[in-house]
C-alpha positions in Angstrom: 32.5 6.7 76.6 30.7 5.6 73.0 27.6 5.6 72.7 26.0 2.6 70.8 23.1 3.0 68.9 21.2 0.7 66.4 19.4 2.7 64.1 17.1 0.0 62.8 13.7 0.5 60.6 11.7 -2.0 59.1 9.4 -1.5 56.1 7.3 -4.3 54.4 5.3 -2.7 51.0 2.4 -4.8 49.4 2.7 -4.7 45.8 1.0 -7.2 44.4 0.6 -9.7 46.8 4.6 -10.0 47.5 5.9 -7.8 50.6 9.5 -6.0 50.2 11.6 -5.3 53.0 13.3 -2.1 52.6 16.1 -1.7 55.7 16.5 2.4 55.8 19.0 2.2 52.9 21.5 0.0 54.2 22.1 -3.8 52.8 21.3 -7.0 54.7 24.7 -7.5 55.8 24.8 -3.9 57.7 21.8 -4.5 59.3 23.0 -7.7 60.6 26.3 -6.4 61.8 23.6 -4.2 64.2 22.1 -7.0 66.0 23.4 -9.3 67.6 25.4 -12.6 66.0 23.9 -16.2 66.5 26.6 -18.0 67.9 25.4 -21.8 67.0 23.3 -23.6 69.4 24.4 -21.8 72.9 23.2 -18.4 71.4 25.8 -16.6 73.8 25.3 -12.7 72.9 27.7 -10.8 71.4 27.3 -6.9 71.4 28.2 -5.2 68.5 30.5 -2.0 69.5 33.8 -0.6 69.1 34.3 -0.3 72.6 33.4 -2.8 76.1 32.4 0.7 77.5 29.0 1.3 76.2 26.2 3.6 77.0 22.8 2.6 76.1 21.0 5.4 74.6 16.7 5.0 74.4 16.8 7.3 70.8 12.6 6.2 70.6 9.6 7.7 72.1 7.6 4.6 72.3 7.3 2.5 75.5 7.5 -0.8 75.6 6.2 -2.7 78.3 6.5 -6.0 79.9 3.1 -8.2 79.1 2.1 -9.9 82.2 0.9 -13.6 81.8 -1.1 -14.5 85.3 -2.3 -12.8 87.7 -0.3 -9.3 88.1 -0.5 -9.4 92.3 1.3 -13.2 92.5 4.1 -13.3 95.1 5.9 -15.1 92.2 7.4 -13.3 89.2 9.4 -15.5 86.7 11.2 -13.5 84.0 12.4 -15.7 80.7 14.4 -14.0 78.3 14.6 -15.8 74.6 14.7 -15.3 71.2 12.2 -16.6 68.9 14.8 -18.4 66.8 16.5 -20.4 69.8 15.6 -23.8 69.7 15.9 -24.3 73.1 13.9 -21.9 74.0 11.3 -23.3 71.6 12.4 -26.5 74.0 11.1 -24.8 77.0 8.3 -23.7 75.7 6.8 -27.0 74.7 8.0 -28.6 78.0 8.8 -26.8 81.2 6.6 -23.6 80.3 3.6 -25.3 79.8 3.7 -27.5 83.4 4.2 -23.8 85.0 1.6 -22.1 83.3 -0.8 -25.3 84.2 0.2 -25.7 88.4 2.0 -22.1 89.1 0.6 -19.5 86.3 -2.8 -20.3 86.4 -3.6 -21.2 89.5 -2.4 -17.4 90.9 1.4 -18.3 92.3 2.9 -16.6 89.4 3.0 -14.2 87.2 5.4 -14.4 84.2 6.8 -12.1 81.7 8.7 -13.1 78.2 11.5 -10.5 77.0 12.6 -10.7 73.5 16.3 -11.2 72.7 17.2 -10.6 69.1 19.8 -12.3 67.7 18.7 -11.7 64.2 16.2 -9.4 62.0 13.5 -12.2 62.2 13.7 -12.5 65.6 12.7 -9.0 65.7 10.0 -9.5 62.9 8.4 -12.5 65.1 8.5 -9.9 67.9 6.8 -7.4 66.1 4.1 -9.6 64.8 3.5 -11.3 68.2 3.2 -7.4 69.5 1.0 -6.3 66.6 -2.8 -6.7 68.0 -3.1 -6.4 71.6 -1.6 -7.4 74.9 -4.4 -10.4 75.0 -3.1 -12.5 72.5 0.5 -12.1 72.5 1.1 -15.3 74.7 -1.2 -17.5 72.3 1.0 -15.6 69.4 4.2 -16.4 71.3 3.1 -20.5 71.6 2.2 -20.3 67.9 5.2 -19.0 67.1 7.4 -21.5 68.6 5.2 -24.5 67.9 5.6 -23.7 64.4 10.1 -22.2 64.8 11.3 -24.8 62.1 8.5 -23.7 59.6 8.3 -20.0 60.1 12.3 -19.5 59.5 12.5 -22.2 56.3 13.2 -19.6 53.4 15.7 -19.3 50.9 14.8 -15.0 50.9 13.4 -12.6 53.5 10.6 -12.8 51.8 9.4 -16.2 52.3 10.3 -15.8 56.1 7.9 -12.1 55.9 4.9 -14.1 54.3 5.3 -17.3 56.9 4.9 -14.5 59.7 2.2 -13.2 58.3 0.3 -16.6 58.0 1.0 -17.0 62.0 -0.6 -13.4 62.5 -3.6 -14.5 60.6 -4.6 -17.8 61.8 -4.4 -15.8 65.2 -6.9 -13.7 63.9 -5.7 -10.7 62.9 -6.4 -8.3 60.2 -4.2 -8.3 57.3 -4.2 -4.5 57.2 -3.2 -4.8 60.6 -0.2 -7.0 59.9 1.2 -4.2 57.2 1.2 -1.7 59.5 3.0 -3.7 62.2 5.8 -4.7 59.7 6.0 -1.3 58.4 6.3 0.4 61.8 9.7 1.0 61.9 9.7 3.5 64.9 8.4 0.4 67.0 11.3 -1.9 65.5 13.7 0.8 67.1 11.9 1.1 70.5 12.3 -2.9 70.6 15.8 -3.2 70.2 16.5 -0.4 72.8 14.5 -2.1 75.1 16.4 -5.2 74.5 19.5 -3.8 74.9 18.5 -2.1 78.1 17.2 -5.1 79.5 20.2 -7.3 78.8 22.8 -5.0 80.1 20.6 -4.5 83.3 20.3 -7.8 84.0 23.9 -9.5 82.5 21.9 -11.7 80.2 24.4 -13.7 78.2 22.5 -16.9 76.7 18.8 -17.8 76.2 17.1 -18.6 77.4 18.0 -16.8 80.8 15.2 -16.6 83.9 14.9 -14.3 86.6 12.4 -15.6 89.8 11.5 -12.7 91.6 15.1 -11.0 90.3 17.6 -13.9 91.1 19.0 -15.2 87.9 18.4 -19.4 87.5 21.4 -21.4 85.8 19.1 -24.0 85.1 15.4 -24.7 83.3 14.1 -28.3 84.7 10.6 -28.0 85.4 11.5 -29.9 89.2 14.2 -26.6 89.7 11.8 -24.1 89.0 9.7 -26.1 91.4 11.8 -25.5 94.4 12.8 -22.2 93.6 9.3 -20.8 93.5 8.3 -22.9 96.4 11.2 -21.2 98.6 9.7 -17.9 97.4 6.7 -18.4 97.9 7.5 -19.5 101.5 9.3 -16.6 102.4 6.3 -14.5 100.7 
């Protein structure tokens, strides 16, 4: 059986004032023939192997853990797995997430955990920068980020896309030192996508966004269907 493994690194170098992404000597088109391919609005994933027979390999030391949003005891788990360049995940965000967070999140019926699908390197880079500070603003990073999708990923080079990142990470109020070290952590860039890929074979995700309530997989994202499915849960709690 092959093994598949993404040997990914990201490196972002300040010299004056521009930031250079240097991709562990291989060229753009390499490193995105490792992720995954955007496959036009559905975002249907595509794993990248010479085989269907695939073993997923964790090659990184660092854990990556789900970050809980609500209260970690709710009877109610809701798992949404998206990729910070879907635009209909940026859909649900603005809509359906925001009426759950308000009736269900908040008020203690739910907790809810976001798990990055990568579809492309700045994906990953919006990952990275919404992991960078601390668990306790990754969800304000993550609504930023989306809020501000058609901005952040209008650039002609990776550069421009690098620096609108960066702008997101400091209006949230991090250090700028900070940010460097995030983007030049390329140990964490790995540990990300082996998560993701563990994640995703685990749970058959093929499209984004994808949810799981309390482990059953949801075809659909109407805020009145999440309604009834975390009502029946919550009855049977």
């Amino acid at each position: 059986m092959n093994r598949l493994y993404i040997l990914l690194s990201i490196c972002a170098t300040v010299l004056i004032g521009s930031y250079y992404f240097l991709w562990s000597g291989n060229t753009s088109n390499e490193l995105d023939s490792m992720l995954l391919a955007e496959k036009n609005d559905s975002h249907a994933l595509q794993l990248i192997s010479e085989n269907q027979n695939l073993e997923l390999t964790n090659v990184s030391s660092i854990l990556v853990d789900d970050i809980v949003l609500g209260d970690p005891n709710a009877p109610v788990a809701i798992i949404e797995y998206a990729s910070f360049t879907c635009p209909h995940c940026k859909n649900f965000h603005e809509g359906t997430f925001q009426k759950l967070k308000q009736n269900y999140i908040n008020t203690g019926k739910v907790k809810f955990i976001l798990r990055d699908v990568y579809f492309d390197r700045y994906g990953l880079w919006a990952a990275m920068i919404a992991r960078c500070d601390n668990s306790n603003r990754f969800y304000g990073i993550v609504d930023e980020i989306f809020r501000k999708q058609s901005e952040w990923t209008d650039g002609a080079e990776n550069i421009d896309i690098a620096n609108n990142l960066r702008k997101i990470g400091l209006a949230a109020g991090m250090d700028s030192e900070k940010i460097s070290v995030c983007l030049n952590d390329g140990d964490m860039a790995q540990a990300l996508v082996d998560v993701y890929q563990t994640n995703v074979e685990r749970d058959q995700i093929s499209s984004t966004p994808s949810f799981l309530i309390n482990g059953e997989k949801m075809n659909k994202s109407s805020y009145s269907e999440f309604v009834l499915k975390i009502d029946e849960h919550i009855k049977g709690y």
